[in-house]
N, C-alpha and C positions, 0 to 999 in steps of 0.2 A: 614164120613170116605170114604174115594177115595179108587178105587182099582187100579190095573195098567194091563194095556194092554200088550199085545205082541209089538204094536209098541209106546208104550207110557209110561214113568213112573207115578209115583203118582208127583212125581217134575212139569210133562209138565200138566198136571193137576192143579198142585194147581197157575201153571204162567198163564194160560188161563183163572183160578177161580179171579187171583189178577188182570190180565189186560183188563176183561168185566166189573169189577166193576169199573176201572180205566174211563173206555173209556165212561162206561154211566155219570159216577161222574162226566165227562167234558163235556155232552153235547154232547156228542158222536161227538169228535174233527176228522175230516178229516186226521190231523195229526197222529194222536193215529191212526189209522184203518191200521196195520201193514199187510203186505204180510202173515205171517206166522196166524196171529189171523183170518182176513179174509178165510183163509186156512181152520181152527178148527172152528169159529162161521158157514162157509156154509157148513157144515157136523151136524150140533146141529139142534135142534128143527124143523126137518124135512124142512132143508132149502136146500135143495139137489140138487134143480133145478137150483140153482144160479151158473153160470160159469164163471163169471168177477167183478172182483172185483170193478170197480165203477158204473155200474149199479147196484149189490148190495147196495154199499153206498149208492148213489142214491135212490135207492126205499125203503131202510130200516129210513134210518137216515139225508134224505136231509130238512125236515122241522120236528119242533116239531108234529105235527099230526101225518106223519109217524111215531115218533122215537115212540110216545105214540102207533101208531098200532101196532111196534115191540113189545112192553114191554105186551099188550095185548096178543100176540100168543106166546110168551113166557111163559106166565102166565098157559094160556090154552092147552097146549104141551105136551100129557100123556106121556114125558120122556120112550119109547120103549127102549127095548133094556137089554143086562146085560154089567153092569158095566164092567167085564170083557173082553168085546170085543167092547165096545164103550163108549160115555162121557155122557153116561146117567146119571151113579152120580153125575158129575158136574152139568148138569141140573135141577136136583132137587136141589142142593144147590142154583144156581142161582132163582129157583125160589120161593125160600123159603125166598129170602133175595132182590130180585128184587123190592120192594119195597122203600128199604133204602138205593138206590143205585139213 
């Protein structure tokens, strides 16, 4: 169950829950890696440091090794936070299902 933010519905939620499974489903396609998701994925899983969006790609998603090291610290990401004021319940969804993604 999603909660919603002050600046987020449960809608921008469940578009960020459809379009990381989309984006891993492909390979994590260069194409797929949109302004607005790069936006929401460098705020999740304590990726905070990241401030440009293709040096992220880059170090997240530029060879299968990486993409596998992404899906490891995802895995491993005690999800902080209350639902309420950030995407920490997305997070636990994603990781509960980053497997079959």
């Amino acid at each position: 169950m999603l909660t919603p933010t002050q600046f987020s519905t449960i809608q921008d939620k469940e578009k960020f829950l459809r379009h990381f499974e989309k984006f891993l489903k492909s390979g994590c396609k260069r194409t797929l890696f949109y302004k607005w998701f790069y936006i929401r994925l460098s705020m999740c899983f304590g990726f905070i440091a990241h401030y440009d969006i293709n040096v992220f790609y880059s170090e997240k998603f530029s060879t299968q090794a990486r993409i596998n090291d992404f899906r490891n610290e995802v895995r491993e990401w005690p999800c902080y936070g209350d639902a309420a004021y950030t995407f920490s319940d997305c997070e636990k969804i994603i990781q509960n299902s980053i497997n079959r993604m």
